[in-house]
C-alpha positions as CSV (number, residue, x, y, z in Angstrom):
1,X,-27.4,1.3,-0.8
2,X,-29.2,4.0,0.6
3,X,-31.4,6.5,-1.4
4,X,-32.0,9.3,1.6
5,X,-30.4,12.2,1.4
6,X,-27.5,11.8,3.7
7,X,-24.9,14.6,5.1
8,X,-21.1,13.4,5.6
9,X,-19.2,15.6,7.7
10,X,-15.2,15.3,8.0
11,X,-12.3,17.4,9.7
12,X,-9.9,18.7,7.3
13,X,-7.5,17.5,9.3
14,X,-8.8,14.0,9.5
15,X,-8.1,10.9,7.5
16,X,-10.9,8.8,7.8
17,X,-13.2,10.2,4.8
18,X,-10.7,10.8,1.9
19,X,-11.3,12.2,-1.6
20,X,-10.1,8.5,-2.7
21,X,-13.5,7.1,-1.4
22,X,-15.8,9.2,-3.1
23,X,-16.8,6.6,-5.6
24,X,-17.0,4.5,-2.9
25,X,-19.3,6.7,-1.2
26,X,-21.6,7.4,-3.9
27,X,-22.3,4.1,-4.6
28,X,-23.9,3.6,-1.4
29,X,-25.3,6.8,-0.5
30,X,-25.9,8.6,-4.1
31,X,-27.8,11.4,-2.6
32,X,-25.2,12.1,-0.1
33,X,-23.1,15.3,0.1
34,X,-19.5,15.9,2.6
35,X,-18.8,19.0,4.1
36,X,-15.6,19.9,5.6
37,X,-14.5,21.9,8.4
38,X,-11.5,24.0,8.7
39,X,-9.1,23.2,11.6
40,X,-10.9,20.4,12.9
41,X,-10.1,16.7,13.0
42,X,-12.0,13.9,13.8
43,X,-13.2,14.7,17.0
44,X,-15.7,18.0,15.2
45,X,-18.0,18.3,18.0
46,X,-15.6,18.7,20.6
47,X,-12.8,21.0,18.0
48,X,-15.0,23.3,16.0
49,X,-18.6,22.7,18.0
50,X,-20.3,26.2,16.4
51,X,-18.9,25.1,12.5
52,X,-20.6,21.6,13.1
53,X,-23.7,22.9,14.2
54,X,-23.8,25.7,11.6
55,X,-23.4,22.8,9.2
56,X,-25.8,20.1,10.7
57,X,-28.5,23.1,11.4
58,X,-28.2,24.0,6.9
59,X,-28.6,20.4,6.4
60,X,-31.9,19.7,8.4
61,X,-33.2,23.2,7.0
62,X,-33.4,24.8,10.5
């Protein structure tokens, strides 16, 4: 279990990170946090490059 802040980023369209493995999640990462992006699946950096790095850019504070 991991006590670093930790960012999880999913498509909306995308079933890998579901709202059904949020315990799940936050058992191992409790100072984690999930963003999603609109019309995006799991390929984010190659669908919706600009939202990802928006995101990633908030997260490290830059």
């Amino acid at each position: 279990h991991s006590e670093v802040r930790t960012l999880f980023v999913r498509g909306e369209n995308s079933d890998y990170i579901l709202p059904k493995h949020e315990s799940d999640r936050l058992s191992y990462f409790p100072k984690s946090s999930i963003v999603t992006i609109d019309n995006a699946g799991h390929w984010l950096h190659m669908e919706q490059p600009k939202k990802l790095l928006m995101v990633l850019s908030t997260f490290l504070g830059r």
